[in-house]
C-alpha positions as CSV (number, residue, x, y, z in Angstrom):
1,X,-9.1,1.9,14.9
2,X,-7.7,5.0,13.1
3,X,-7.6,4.9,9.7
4,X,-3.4,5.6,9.5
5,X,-3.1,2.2,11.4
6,X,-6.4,-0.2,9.4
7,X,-4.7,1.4,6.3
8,X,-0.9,0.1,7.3
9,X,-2.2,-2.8,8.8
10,X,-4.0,-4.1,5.6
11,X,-0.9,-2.9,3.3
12,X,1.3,-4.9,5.7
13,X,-0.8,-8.1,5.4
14,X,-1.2,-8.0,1.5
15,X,2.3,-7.5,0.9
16,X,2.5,-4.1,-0.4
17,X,4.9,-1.1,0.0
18,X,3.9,2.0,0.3
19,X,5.4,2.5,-3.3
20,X,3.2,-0.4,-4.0
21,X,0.3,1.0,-2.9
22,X,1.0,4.5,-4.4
23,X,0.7,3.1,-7.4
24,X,-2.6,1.1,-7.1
25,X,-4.2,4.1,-5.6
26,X,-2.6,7.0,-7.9
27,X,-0.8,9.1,-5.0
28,X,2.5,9.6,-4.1
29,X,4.3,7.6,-1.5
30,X,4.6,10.3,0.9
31,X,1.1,11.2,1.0
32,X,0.2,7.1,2.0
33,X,2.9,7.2,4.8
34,X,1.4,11.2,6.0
35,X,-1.7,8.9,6.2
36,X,-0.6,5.9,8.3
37,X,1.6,8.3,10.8
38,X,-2.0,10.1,11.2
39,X,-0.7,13.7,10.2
40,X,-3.9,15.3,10.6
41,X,-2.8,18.1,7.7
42,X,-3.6,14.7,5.2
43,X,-7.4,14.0,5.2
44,X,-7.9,11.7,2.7
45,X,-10.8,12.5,0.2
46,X,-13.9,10.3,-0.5
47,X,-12.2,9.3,-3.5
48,X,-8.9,7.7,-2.4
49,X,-10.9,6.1,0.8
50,X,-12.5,4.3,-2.2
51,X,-9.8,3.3,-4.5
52,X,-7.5,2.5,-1.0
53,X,-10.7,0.1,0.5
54,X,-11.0,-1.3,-2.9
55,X,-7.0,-2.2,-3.3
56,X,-6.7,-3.3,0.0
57,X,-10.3,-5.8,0.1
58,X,-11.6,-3.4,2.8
59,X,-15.2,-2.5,3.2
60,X,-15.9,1.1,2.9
61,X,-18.5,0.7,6.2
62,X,-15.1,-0.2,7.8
63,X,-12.5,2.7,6.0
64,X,-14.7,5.2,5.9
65,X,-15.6,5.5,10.0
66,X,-12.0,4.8,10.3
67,X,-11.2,8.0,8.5
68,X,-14.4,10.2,10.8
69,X,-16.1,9.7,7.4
70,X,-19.5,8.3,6.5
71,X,-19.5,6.1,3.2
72,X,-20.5,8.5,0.0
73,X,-23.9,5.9,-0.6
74,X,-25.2,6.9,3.5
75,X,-24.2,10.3,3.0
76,X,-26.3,10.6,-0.1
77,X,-29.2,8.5,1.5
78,X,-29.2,10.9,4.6
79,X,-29.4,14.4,3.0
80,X,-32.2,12.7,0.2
81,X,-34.1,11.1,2.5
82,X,-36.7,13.2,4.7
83,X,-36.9,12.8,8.2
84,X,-33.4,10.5,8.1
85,X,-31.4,12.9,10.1
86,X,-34.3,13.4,12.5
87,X,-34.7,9.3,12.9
88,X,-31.1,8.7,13.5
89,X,-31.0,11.7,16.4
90,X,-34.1,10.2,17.5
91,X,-32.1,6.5,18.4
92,X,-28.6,8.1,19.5
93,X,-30.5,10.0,22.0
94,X,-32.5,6.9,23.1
95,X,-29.1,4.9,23.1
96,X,-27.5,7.1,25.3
């Protein structure tokens, strides 16, 4: 699932306008709606993929890869970590 459509989808179920929402998350409006219509000029930064997982009760292992993001705490863990990059490589090729 895109993250445009998780993103509306939650809103929808939780009651929330986008004005709603705005607010919660400290953007405007109009950048939440560039968001759920996908307008690829609007890539949402680590930091509002956090506050909008945490106002809507998402998990950020769901919004993140939703958004062609890895979660901040993986990201971390992969470039501090020797030999992580080289692991995971190791298992997509084996998977594929």
């Amino acid at each position: 699932m895109k993250i445009g459509t998780l993103l509306h989808t939650a809103r929808e179920r939780h009651g929330f306008s986008l004005d709603v929402l705005a607010g919660k998350v400290k953007v405007s409006a109009s950048t939440l709606s560039r968001i759920e219509n996908h307008d690829q000029s609007r890539v949402p930064s680590a930091e509002l993929l956090g506050r909008l997982a945490k106002a809507l009760d998402l998990s950020p292992d769901e919004v993140f890869p939703a958004a062609g993001r890895l979660p901040p705490d993986v990201t971390a863990w992969l470039l501090t970590t020797p030999g992580a990059l080289g692991g995971v490589r190791q298992k997509m090729k084996r998977a594929a």
